[in-house]
N, C-alpha and C positions, 0 to 999 in steps of 0.2 A: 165736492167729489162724492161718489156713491160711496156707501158702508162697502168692506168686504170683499177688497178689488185692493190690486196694486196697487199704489199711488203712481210709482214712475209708468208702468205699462198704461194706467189710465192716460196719464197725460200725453204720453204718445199718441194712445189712438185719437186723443179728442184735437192733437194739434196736426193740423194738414198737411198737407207736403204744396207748400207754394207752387212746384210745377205741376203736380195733380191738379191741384185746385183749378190753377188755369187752364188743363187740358180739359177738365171738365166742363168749364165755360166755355171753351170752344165748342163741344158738342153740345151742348146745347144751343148754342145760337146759329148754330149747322142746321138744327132744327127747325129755328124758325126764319132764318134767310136766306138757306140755300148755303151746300159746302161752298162752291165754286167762290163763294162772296166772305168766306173768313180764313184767314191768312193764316195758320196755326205753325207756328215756330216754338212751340212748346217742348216736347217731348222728345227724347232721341229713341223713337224707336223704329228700328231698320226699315223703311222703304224699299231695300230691293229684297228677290226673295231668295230665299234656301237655295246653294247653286241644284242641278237636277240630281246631281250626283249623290247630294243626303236622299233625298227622294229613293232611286234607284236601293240605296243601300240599306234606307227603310225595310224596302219590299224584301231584300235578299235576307235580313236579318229574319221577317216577320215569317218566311217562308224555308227558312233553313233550319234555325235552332228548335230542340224539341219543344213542345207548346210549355211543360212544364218547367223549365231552366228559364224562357223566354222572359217571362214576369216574377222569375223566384227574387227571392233576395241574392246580393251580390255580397264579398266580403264588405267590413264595415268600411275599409280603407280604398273598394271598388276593387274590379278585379285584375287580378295580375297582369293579365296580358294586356290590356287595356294601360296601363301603369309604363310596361314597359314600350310600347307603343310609345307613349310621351316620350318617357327616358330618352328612344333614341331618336326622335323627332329631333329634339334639340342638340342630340348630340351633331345628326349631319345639318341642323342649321347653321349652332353656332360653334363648334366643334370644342364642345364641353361635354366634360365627363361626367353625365346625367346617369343615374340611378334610380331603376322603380321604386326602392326600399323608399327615397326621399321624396314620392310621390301620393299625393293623398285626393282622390275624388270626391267632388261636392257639387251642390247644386249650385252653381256660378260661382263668379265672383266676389258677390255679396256676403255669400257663405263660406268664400273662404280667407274672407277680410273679419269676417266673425270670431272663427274658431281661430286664425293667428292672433288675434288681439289677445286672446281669452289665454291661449298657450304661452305666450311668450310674456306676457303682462300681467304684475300683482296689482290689485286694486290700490290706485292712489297714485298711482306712476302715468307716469305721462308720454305723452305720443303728439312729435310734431308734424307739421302736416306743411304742404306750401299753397297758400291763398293766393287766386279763388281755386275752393274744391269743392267735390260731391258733396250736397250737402248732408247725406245719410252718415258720414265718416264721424258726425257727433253721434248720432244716434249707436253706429255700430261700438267708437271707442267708449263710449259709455254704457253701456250693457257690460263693460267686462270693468267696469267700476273705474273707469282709468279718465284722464284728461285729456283732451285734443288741445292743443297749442296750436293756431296758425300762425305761418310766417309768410307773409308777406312777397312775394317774388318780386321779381324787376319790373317796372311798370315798362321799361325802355320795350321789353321783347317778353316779357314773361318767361325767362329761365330762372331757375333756383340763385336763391340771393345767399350763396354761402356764408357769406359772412354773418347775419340775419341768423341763418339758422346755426349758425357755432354760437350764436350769443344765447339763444332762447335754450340751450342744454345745458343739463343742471343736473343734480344727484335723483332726481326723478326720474330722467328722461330713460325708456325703454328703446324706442325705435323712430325713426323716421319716416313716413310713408310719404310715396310720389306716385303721379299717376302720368303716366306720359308711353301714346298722346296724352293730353291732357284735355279732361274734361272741366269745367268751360271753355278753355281758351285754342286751346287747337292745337297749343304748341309741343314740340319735341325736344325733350333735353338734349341735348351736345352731347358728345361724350367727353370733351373737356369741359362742362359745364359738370357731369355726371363722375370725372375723374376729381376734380376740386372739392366736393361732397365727399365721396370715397376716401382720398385722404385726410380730410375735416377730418370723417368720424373714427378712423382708424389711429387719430393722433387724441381724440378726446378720450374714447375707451382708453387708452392709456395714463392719461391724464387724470380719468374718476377711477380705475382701476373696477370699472364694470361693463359688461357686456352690450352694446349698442346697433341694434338689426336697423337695418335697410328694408321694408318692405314695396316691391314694386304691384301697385296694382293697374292689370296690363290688359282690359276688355277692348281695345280699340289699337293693340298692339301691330293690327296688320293691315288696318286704313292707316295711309300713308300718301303726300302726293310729291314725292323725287330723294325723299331724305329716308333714311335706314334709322332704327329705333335700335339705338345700342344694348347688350345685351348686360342687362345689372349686374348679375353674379359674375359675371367675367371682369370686372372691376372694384366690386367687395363682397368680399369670401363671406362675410354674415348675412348675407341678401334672400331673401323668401319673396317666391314669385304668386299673386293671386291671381286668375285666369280665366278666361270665359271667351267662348266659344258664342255669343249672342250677336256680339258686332259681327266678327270676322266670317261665320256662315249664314249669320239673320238666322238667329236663334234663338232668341232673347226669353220665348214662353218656354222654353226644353229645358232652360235652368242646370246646364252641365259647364263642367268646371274644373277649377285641380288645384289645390295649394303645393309650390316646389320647394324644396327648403334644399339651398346651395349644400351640394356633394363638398363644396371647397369649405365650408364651414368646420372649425374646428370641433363643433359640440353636435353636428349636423345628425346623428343617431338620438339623441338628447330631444332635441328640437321637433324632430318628426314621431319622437313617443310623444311626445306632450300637445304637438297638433292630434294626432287618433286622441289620445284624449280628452281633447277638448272640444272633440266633433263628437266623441260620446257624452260627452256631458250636456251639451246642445241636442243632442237627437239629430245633429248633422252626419246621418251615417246613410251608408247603400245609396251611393248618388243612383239616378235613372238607368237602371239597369240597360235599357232598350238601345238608349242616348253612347250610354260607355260602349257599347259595338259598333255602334252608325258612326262615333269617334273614331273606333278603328281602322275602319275601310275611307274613310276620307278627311286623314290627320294630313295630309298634303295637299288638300286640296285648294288651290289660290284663293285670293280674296278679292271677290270684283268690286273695285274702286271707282270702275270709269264715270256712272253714275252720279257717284258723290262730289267728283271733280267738277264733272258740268254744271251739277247745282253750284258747286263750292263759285267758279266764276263768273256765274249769270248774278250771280247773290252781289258777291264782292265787287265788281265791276260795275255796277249797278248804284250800291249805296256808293262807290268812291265817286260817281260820276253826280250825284245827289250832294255829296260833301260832306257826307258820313264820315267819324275816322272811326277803323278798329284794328283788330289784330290780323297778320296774317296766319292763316291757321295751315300747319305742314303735316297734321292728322286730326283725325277723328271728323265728325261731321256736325263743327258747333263754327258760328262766326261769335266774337269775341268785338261788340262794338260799344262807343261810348256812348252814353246818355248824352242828349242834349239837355239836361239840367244836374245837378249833382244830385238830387232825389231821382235815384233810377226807380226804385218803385213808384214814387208820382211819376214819372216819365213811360214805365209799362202801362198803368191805368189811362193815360193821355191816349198809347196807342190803341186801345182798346178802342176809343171812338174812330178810328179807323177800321175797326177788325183786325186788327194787326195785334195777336196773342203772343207776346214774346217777355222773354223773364228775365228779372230785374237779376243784380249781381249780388243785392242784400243776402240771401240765401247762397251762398257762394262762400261768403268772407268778405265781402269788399262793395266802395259805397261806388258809384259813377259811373258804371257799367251794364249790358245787358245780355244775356246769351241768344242766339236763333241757332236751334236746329234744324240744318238743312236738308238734311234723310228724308224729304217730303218729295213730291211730285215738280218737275220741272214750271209746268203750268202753273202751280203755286206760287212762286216764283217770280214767271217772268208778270203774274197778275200781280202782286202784290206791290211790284215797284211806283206805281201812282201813289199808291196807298202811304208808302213811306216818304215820296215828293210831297205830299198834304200833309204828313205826320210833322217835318220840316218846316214846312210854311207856313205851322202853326205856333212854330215859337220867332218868325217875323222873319225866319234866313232865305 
């Protein structure tokens, strides 16, 4: 390692991010044989675009507010109206009694799985998680000194394995984070999968005589294809919501966002001084000034799905007819399939001499699996299916 540098920050930067890596070898061999001829199932980033209405609300903003307030700084918490805005989004969603006080603007998700880690968690406590998951959630719970524990979900359907996770909490444990949809696997917790978790952790805090948060992190909260994503804090009052707007309007480079910390929370004034703080102590402050207005004119605005459906069954329909197995996925826009060997890393490099760029489940938490992000172009798609017949035929099926 160099003199005179972090050691953990070094070793960050010098260790890759597996799905980077492989996006990056897609463009390059884009390069040299032609996009049409590499399959890239790599990356989830949005394929359709901004609906018109961000556009529009662009211009109204750019052209409304005085030039000087336009690019000013915003409070560090973002600003109010903007705040309340959320508050009552959710209030006529889920008809919960949302508070701007308990809302905090950030740039995504990412940043606001940061500053709750950092706020709610002393260094050496731990944070369990349900495998497979993003695999940044080591990166993020370790920058606030703390542990990531995976647990393991059902392999039957990929819902949280309560049981599983009552066992893994211990006088360390801080919180539990879930992501659902879920990233990789597609799937949506129940909400009697999500009510059985709730009272777990409502009878352990009792049990260790310490405080036990729920955090849901909810980027892919409004791809959905027939099933409703139950709402957390309506089911446990310690719940803090992290949130991005990158899925649900194809936003992903604008980096806006909001951490909610449950109004039902008993300690919930407590919790939302200690997130401002820990988004100043991060320099996570004045999310995108421009971004928290263009929020505001189209915080209703639907999320077109139809898209992701038509990839979702050209895909699945497709490898089922191949003899593929994997998961059915009821959000976000990942299929969730099994290796045809138990080295799914040997089995992504295998696909590779296909073209077929898709990512192993090691990075994940878990060994025999692989993720395809279907957010890409239908034509990708319905080209790629030969490609997965010969990926097949090459372990003799």
């Amino acid at each position: 390692m160099p003199a005179d540098v972090n050691e953990y920050a070094y070793q960050l930067g010098a260790e890759p991010s597996g799905i980077r890596e492989l996006f990056a070898y897609g463009l390059q061999r884009k390069t040299e044989i032609g996009a049409d001829k590499v399959f890239d199932y790599s990356l989830g980033n949005p394929s359709i675009p901004a609906p018109e209405s961000v556009k529009q609300a662009i211009i109204e903003v750019a052209t409304s507010v005085d030039p000087v307030d336009l690019h000013g700084y915003t409070p560090a918490q973002g600003y109010m109206t903007t705040r309340q805005c959320i508050a009552d989004n959710l209030k006529r969603r889920f008809g919960f009694q949302a508070t701007a006080e308990n809302v905090y603007m950030t740039c995504g998700a990412a940043a606001s799985l940061g500053i709750t880690f950092h706020a709610i968690a002393e260094p050496g406590e731990e944070i369990i998680t349900i495998a497979p998951f993003f695999p940044e959630y080591t990166v993020f719970v370790g920058s606030a000194g703390c542990k990531l524990v995976p647990v393991m979900a059902r392999e039957s359907d990929f819902m949280i394995d309560v049981a599983a996770v009552e066992a893994a909490i211990n006088e360390k444990t801080r919180a539990v984070l879930i992501n659902t949809p879920n990233n990789p696997t597609g799937a949506v917790y129940s909400v009697e999968n999500l009510q059985e978790l709730a009272a777990m952790l409502a009878r352990k805090e009792a049990e260790l005589g310490r405080r036990l948060y729920l955090i849901s992190d909810e980027p892919y909260r409004e791809l959905t294809y027939g099933v409703q994503v139950p709402f957390v804090p309506a089911l446990y009052d310690r719940t803090i919501i992290c949130y991005s707007w990158s899925k649900s309007l194809s936003l992903p480079g604008e980096r806006i966002g909001y951490v909610y910390v449950s109004d039902a929370m008993d300690n919930a004034a407590e919790v939302s001084t200690a997130i401002a703080g820990a988004g100043r102590a991060l320099s996570f402050v004045c999310a995108p000034a421009l971004f928290q207005r263009v929020i505001e004119k189209c915080i209703d605005e639907p999320t077109d799905v139809e898209a992701y459906r038509v990839n979702r069954e050209i895909l699945a329909n497709g490898l089922k007819e191949l003899g593929y197995e994997y998961i059915e996925p009821d959000g976000a826009f990942y299929l969730w399939v099994k290796a045809l060997e138990p080295d799914a890393l040997a089995f992504s490099e295998r696909a590779k001499q296909f073209e077929l760029l898709i990512v192993p489940s090691n990075g994940f938490g878990c060994e025999g699996w692989c993720r395809l992000s279907y957010c890409v172009s239908k034509d990708t798609i319905v080209n790629s299916l030969p490609a997965f017949k010969e990926l097949k035929e090459s372990y003799g099926n």
